[in-house]
N, C-alpha and C positions, 0 to 999 in steps of 0.2 A: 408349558415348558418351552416350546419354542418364541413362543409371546419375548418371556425372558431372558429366553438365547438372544435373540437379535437385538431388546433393548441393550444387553451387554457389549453386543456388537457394537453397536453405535453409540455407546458409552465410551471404552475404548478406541476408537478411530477418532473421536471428537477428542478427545485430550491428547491423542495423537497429533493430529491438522495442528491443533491450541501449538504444541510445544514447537511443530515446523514454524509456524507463524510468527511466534517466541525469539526462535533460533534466528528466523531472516528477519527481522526487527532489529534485531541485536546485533546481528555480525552484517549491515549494512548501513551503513551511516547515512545512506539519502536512498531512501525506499519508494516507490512507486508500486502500487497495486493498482492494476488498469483495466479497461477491456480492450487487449490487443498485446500490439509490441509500440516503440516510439516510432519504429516506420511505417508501423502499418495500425495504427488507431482502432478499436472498432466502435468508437461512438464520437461524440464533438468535445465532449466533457472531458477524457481523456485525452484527446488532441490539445485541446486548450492548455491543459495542466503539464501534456509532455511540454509544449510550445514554450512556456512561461518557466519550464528546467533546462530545457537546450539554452534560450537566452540568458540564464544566469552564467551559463562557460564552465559547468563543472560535471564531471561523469558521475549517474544517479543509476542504479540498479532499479529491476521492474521485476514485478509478475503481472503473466497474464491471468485475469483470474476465470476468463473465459476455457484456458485451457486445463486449469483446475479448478473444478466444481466444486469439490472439498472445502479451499478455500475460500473460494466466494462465499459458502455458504456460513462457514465460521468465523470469520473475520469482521461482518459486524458487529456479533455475540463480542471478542475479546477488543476491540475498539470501541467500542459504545456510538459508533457510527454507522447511521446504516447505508449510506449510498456508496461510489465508485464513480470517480481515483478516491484513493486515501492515500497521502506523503506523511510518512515520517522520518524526519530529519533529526539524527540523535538518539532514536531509538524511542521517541515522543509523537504523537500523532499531532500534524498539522492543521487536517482538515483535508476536504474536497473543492471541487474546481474554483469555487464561490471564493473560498478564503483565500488556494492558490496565486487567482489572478488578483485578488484585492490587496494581497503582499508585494506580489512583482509590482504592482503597478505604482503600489507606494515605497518600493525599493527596499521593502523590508528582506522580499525572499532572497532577494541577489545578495544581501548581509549574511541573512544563515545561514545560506548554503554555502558560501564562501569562508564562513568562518567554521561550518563543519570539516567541509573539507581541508584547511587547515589543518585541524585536531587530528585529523585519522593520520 
C-alpha cells in the first residue's frame, strides 16, 4: 500500500514540475535553465551560454536548476535533452552550450534573440 502511495506521489509532483516547466517555457520568450544565476555561474558551460546571451543585448530570464532539484531532474524527460544550460527562445528548445556558442559565433543567435525579443 505504501509502495503505491508514494508511486502516486511522484506521479503527481512529476506532472506537477512538467506543467511549471510548461508554464516558464511559455510565458518567457528567451529561457535559460543553468547551474547558478548569470552573475554567479556554477559551471563553465553555463558561463559560456550566459556570455554568448549578455553579448546579444537583450534581457533573457533564467532558472537555477541547482536551486530546483525538481526541475533539474525533469526537464530532460520533457526536452529530450539531457545536459545543462538548455535556451529556449520562443518557447522551442535551442540546445546547449555546444549549439549556443556555435550560433553566436555564426551570428545566428544575436538574429533570434533579437527578433524574439521584438515579437514579445
Amino acid at each position: 500500500m505504501l509502495a503505491n502511495l508514494t508511486y502516486w506521489v511522484k506521479a503527481v509532483m512529476t506532472e506537477e514540475i512538467l506543467a511549471t516547466i510548461k508554464e516558464q517555457v511559455e510565458s518567457n520568450p528567451i529561457l535559460l535553465y543553468m547551474k547558478g544565476s548569470p552573475q554567479a555561474p556554477e559551471c563553465g558551460f553555463s558561463a559560456q551560454s550566459v556570455q554568448c546571451l549578455i553579448s546579444c543585448g537583450e534581457r533573457f530570464a533564467y532558472v537555477d536548476i541547482l536551486s530546483n532539484p525538481e526541475i533539474r531532474a525533469a526537464l530532460p524527460g520533457y526536452s529530450n535533452w539531457p545536459t545543462f544550460p538548455q535556451l529556449y527562445v520562443g518557447g522551442e528548445l535551442v540546445g546547449g552550450c555546444d549549439i549556443i556558442t556555435e550560433m553566436f559565433e555564426a551570428g545566428e543567435l544575436e538574429t533570434l534573440i533579437k527578433e524574439t525579443a521584438v515579437a514579445t
